[in-house]
Backbone as numpy.savetxt, mean C-alpha at the origin, in Angstrom:
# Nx Ny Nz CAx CAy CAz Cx Cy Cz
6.51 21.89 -14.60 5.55 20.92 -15.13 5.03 20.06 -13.98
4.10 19.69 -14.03 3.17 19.17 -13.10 3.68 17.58 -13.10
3.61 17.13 -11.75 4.14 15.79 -11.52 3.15 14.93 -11.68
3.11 13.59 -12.19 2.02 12.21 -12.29 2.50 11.56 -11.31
1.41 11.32 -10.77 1.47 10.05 -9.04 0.40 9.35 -8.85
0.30 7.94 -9.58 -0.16 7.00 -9.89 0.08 6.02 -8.31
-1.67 6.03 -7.99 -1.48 5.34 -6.70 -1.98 4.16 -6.63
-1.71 2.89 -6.57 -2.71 1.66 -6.76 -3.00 0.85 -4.96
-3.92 1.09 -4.97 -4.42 0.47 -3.35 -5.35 -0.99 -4.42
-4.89 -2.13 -3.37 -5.24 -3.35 -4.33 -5.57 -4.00 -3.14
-6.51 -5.13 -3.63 -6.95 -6.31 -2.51 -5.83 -7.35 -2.86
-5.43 -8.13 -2.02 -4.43 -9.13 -2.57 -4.64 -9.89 -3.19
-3.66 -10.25 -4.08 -3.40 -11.28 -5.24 -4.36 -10.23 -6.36
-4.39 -9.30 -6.68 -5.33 -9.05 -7.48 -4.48 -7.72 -8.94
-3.24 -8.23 -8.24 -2.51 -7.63 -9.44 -1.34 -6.23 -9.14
-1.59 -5.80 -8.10 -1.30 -4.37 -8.13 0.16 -4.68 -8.10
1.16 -5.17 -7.62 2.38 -5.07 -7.61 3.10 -5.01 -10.04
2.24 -6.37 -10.07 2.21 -6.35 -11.69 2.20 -5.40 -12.63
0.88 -4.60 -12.20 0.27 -3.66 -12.79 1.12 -2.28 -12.69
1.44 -1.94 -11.42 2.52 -1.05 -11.17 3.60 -1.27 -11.98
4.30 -2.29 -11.41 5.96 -2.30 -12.64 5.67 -2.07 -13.92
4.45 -2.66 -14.21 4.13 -2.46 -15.44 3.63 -1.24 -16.27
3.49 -0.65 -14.99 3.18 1.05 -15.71 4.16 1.88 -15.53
4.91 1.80 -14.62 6.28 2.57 -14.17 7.35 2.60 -15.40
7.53 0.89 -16.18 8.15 0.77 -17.03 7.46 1.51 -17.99
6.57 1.25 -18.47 5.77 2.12 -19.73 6.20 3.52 -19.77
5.42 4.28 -18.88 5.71 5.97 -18.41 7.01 6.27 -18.51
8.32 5.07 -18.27 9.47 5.71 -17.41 9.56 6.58 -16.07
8.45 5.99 -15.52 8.07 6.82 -13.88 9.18 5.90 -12.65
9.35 6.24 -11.83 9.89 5.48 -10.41 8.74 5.06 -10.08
9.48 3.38 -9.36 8.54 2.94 -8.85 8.34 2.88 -7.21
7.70 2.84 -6.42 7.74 2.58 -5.03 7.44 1.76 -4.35
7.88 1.08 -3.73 6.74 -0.09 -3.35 7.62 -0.52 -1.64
8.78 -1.16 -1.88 9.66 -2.03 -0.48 10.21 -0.45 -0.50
10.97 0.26 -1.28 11.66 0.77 -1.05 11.24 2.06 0.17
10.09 2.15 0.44 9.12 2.85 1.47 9.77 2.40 2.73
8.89 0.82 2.62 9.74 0.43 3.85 10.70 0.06 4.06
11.65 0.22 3.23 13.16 -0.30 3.44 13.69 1.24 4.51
13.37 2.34 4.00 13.61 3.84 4.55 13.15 4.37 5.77
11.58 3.67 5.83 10.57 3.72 7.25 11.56 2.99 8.18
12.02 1.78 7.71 12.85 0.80 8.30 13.66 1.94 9.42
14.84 2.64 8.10 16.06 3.07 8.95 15.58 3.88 9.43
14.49 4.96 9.31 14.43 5.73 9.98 13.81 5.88 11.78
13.23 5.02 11.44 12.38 4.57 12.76 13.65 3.34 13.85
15.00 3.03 13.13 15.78 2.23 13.76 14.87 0.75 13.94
14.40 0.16 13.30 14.01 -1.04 13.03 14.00 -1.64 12.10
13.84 -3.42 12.18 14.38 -4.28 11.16 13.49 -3.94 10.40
13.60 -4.05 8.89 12.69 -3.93 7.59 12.22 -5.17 7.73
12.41 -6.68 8.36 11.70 -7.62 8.26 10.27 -7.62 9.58
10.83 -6.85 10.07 9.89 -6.84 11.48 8.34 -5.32 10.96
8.88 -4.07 10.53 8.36 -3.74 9.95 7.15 -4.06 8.62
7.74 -4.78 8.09 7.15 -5.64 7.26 6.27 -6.36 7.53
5.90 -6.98 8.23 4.85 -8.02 8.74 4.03 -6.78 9.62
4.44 -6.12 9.55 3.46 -4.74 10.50 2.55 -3.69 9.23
3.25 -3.76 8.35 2.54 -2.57 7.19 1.10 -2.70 6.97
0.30 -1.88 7.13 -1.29 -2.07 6.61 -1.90 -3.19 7.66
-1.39 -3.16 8.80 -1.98 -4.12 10.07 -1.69 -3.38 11.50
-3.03 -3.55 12.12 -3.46 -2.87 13.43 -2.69 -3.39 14.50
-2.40 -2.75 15.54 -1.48 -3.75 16.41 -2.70 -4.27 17.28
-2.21 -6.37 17.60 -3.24 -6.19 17.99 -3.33 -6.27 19.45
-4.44 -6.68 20.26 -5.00 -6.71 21.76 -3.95 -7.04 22.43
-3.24 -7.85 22.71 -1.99 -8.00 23.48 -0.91 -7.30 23.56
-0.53 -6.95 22.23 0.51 -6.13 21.70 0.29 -4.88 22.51
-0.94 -3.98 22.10 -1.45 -2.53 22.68 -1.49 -2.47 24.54
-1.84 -4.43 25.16 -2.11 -4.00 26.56 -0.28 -4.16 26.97
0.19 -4.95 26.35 2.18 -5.05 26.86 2.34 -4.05 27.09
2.62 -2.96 25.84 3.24 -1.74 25.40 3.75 -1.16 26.78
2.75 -1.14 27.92 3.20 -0.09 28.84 3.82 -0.35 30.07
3.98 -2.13 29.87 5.28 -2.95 31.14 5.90 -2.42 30.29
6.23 -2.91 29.24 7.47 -3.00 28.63 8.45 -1.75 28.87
7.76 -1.09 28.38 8.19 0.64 28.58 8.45 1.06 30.32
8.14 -0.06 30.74 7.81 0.52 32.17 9.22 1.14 32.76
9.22 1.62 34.22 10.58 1.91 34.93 11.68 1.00 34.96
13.13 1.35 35.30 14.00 0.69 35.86 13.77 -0.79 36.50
12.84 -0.48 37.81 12.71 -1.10 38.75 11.85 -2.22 38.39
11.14 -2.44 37.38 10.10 -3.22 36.85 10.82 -4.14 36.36
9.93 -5.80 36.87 10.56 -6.96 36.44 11.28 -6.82 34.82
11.92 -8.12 34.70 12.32 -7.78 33.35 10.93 -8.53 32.56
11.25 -7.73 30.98 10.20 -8.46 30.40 11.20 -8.46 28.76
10.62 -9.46 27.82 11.64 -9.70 26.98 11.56 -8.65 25.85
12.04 -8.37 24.74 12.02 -7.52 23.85 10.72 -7.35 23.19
10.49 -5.68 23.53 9.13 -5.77 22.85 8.59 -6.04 21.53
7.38 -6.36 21.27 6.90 -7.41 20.20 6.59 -5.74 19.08
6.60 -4.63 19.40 6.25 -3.50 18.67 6.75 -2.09 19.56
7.71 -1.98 18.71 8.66 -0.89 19.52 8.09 0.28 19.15
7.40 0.27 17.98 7.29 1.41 17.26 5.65 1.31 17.14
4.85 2.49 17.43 3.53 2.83 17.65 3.11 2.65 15.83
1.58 2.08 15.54 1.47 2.52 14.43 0.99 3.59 13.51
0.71 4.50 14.26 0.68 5.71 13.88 1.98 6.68 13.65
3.11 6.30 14.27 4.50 6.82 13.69 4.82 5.79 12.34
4.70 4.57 12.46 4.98 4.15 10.88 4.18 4.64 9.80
2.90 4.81 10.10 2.31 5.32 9.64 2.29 6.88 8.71
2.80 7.86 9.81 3.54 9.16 9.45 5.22 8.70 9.05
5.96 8.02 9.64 7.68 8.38 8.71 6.98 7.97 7.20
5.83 6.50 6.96 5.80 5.94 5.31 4.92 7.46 5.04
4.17 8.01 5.08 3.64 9.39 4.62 4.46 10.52 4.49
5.52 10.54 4.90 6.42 11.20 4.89 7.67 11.05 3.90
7.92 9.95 3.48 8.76 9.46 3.02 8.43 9.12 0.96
6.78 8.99 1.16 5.77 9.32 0.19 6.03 10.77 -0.87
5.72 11.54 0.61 5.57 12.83 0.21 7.15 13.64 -0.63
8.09 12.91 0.01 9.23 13.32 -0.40 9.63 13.02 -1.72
9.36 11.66 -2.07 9.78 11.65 -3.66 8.47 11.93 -4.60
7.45 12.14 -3.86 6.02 12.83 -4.95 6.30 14.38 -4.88
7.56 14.63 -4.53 8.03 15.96 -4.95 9.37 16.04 -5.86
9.80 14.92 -6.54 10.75 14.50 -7.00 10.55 13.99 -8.26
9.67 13.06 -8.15 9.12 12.09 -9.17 8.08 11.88 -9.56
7.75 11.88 -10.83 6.84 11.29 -11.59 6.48 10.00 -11.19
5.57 9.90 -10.46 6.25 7.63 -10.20 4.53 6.76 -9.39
5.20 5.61 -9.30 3.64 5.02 -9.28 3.88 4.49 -7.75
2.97 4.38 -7.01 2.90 4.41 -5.59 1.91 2.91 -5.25
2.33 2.08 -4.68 1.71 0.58 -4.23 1.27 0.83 -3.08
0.20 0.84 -2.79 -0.37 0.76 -1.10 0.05 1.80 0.07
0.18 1.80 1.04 1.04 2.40 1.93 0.10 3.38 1.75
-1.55 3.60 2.07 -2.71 4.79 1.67 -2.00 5.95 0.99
-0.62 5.44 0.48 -0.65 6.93 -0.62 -1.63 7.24 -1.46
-2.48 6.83 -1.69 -4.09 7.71 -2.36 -4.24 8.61 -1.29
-4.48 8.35 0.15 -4.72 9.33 0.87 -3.96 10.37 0.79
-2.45 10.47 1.50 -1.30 10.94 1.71 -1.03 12.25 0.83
-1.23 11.24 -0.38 -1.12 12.79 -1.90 -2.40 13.31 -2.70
-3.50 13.03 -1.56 -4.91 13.74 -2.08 -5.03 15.20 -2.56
-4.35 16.11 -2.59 -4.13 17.31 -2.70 -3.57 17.74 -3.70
-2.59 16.37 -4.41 -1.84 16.48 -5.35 -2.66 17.13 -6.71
-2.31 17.78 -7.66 -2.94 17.74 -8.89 -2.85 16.83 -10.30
-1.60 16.21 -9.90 -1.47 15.34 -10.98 -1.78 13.51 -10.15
-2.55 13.79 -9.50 -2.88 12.26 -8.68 -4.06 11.48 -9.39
-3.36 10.45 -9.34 -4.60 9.40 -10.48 -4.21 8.20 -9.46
-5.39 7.97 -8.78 -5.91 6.98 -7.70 -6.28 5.59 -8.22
-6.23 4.54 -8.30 -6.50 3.30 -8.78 -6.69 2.03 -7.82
-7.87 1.56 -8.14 -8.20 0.75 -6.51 -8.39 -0.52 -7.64
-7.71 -1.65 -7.41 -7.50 -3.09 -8.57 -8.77 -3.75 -7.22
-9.50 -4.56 -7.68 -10.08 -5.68 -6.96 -10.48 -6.83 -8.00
-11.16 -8.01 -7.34 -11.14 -8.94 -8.47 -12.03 -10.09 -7.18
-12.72 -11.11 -8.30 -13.39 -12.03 -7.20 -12.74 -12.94 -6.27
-13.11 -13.69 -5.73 -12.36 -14.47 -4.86 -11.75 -15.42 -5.28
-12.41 -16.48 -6.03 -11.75 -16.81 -7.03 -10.83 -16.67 -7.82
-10.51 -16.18 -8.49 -9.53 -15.22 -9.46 -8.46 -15.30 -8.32
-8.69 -14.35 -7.43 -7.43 -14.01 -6.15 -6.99 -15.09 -5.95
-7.66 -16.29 -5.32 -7.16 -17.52 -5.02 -6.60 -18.14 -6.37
-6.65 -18.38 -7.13 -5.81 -18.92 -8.07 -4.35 -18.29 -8.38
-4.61 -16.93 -7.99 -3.53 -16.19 -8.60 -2.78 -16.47 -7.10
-3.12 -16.28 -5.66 -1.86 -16.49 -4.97 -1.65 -17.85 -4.70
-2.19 -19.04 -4.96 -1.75 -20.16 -5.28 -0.32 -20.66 -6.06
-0.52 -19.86 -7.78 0.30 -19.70 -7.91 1.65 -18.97 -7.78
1.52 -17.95 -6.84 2.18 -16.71 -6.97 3.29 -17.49 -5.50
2.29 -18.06 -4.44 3.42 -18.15 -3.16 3.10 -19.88 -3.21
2.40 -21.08 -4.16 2.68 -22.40 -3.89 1.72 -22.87 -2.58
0.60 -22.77 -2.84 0.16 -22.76 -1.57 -1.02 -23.31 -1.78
-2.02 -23.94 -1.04 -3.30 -25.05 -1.01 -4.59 -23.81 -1.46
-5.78 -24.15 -1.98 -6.46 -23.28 -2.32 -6.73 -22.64 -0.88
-7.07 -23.77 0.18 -7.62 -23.12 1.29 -6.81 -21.94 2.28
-5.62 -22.30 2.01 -4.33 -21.45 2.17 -4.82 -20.16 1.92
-4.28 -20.54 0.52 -4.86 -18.99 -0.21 -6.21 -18.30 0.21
-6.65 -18.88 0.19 -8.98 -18.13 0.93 -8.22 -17.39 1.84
-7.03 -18.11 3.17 -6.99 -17.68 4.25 -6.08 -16.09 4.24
-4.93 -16.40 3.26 -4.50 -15.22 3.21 -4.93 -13.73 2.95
-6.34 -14.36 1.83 -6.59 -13.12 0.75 -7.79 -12.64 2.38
-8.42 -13.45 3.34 -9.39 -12.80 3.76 -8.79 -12.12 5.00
-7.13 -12.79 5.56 -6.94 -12.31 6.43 -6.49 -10.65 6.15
-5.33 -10.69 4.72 -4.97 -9.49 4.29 -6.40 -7.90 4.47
-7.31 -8.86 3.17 -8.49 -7.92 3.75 -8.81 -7.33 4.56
-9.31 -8.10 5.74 -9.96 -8.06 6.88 -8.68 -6.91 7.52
-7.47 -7.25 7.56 -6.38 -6.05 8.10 -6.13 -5.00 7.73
-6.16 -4.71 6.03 -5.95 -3.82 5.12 -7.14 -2.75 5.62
-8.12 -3.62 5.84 -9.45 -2.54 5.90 -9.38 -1.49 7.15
-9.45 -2.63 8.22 -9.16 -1.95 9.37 -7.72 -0.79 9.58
-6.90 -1.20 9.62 -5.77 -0.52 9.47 -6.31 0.98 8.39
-6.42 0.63 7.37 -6.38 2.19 6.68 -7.89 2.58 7.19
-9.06 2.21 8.12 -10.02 2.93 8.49 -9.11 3.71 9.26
-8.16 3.14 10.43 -8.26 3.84 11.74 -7.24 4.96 11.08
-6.16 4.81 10.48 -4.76 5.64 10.05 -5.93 7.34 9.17
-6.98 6.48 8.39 -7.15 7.99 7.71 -8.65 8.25 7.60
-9.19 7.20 8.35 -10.91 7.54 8.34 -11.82 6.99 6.94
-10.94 6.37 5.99 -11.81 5.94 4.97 -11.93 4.63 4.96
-13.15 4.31 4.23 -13.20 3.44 3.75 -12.74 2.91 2.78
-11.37 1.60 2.82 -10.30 0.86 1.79 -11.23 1.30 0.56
-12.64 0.45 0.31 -13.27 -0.31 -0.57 -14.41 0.85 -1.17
-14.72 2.03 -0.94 -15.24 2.66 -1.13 -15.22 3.41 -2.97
-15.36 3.16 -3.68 -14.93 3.19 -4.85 -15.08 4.73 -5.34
-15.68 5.64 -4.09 -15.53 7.26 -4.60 -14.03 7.96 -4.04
-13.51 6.80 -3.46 -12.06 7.46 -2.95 -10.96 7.17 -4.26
-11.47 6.92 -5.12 -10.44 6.42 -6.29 -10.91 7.45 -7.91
-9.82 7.33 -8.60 -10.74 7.58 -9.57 -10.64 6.89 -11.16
-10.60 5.72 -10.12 -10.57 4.08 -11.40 -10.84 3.05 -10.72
-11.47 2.10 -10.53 -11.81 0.89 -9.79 -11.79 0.01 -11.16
-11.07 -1.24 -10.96 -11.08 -2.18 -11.80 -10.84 -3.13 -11.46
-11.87 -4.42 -11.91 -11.99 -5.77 -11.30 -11.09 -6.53 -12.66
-9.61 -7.08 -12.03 -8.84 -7.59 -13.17 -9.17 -8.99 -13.27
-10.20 -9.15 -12.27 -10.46 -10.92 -12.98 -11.05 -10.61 -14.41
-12.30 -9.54 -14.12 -12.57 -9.27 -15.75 -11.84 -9.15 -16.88
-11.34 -7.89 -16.69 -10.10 -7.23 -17.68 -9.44 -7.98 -18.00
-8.12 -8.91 -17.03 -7.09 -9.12 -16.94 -5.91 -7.94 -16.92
-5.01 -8.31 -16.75 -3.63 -7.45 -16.25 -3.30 -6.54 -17.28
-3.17 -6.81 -18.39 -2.73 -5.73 -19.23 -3.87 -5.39 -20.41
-5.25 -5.38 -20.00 -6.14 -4.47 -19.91 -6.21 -3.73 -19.19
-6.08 -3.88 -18.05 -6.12 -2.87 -16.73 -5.31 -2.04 -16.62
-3.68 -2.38 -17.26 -2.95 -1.40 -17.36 -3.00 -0.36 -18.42
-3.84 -0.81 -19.72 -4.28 0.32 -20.67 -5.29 1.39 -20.01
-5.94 0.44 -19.24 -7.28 1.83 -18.99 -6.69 3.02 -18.19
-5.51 2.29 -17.20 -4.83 3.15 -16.24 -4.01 4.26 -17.62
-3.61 3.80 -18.50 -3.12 4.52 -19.49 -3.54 5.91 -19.69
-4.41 5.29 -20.15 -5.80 6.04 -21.00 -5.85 7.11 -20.07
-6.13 6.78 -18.31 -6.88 8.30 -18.17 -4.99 8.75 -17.44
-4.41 8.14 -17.22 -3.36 9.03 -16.96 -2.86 9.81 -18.33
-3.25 9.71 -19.38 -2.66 10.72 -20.48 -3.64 11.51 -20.36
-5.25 11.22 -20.21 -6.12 12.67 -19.95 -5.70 13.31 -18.61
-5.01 12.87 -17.63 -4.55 13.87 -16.41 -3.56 14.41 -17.03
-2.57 13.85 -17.53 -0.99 14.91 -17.44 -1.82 15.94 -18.52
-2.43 15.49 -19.59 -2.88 16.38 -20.70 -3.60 17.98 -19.88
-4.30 17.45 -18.60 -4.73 18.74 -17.82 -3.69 19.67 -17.23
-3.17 18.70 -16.56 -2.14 19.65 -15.85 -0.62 20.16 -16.29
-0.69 19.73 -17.55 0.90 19.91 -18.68 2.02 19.47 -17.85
2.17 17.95 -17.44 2.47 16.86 -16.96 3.78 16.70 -18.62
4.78 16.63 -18.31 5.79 16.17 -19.43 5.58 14.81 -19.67
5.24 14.39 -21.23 5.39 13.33 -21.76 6.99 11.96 -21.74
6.22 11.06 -21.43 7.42 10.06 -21.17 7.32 8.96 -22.39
C-alpha cells in the first residue's frame, strides 16, 4: 500500500508546526519535525543546539571566508573553534537523507527541512505551503515567544528573507512559488483548523488514488 507524506513548508508564525501535530494526530501518521535534527545532529557529530540555529540559513560572508584558516595546516596560527564545522550542503544531504529513510517507513507529516523537494517523486506526496499576512504572523509570534510587535516584524522578515535564500541555493526553487505545492493556504483567512480540513480533504483524494491504507 502506498505511503502518505504530508509536507508543510510554512512562513513563520503562520501555523505549520500546529497544523502538522494536528494532522499527524488525526491520520495517526508520525510526525517529524526536531526529531530530523536531533539525528542530522548525531550524525554529522554536532551539537543539535548549534545545528539548530543553522537549519534553513545560508552560512554567512565571514563564516564562508574563515572556513579555510580554520581548516588550515599544523603550522598555522591558532584560531578558535570553528563557528561552522559542518558545510551546508552536507546538513543539507544527512536532513534529506534522514527524510528519505522514514518516508520509506511511514505514513507521516514532514515540517520544513525542503522535504517537498526531497520526496518529489514520491506518489503518495501532498505538498502544503501555509502563508498568512504580516499581521496575523506578528500577532501570532508575539504571542507564541512574548515578544514586542517590532520584535516580532523582525523575526518573521529575518526568518523569510533566510528561508528563501537557503532553499533557493540547496534545490533551485523558489520557497514562495505556489506551483511547487499542491495546496497554498493563507491561515490568517481560514484559520488553523480550517486549514487543517482542507489538508484533509485532498489527502483522502490522494491515498483514495494510490490505495494509501485508511487511518
Amino acid at each position: 500500500m502506498g505511503k502518505i507524506l504530508i509536507t508543510i513548508s510554512r512562513q513563520f508564525a503562520s501555523g505549520g508546526a500546529y497544523i502538522g501535530q494536528s494532522l499527524a494526530r488525526r491520520f495517526s501518521y508520525a510526525y517529524f519535525d526536531r526529531e530530523i535534527l536531533r539525528r542530522a545532529a548525531e550524525q554529522l557529530d554536532e551539537e543539535e543546539a548549534r545545528i539548530e540555529k543553522r537549519e534553513e540559513r545560508l552560512s554567512g560572508f565571514f563564516e564562508d571566508v574563515i572556513r579555510p584558516f580554520i581548516f588550515g595546516s599544523p603550522e598555522t596560527a591558532y584560531m578558535p573553534p570553528p563557528l561552522r564545522p559542518v558545510d551546508d550542503r552536507d546538513l543539507f544531504r544527512a536532513e534529506a537523507a534522514i527524510i528519505r529513510q522514514f518516508a520509506k517507513k511511514y505514513d507521516a507529516v514532514f515540517v520544513g527541512r525542503c522535504a517537498s523537494h526531497v520526496l518529489r517523486e514520491e506518489p503518495g506526496l501532498v505538498n502544503i505551503f501555509l502563508h498568512a499576512r504580516m499581521e496575523f504572523r506578528v500577532k501570532q509570534a508575539m504571542e507564541a515567544y512574548g515578544v514586542s510587535a517590532d520584535e516580532a516584524a523582525g523575526l518573521i522578515e529575518k526568518s523569510d528573507h533566510d528561508r528563501r535564500k537557503f532553499i533557493s541555493a540547496m534545490t533551485g526553487a523558489d520557497w514562495t512559488d505556489v506551483r511547487n505545492y499542491h495546496l497554498a493556504i493563507d491561515t490568517g483567512r481560514t484559520g488553523f483548523k480550517t486549514a487543517e480540513e482542507m489538508v484533509r480533504l485532498l489527502v483522502e483524494e490522494v491515498r483514495a488514488k494510490i490505495g494509501g491504507a485508511k487511518s
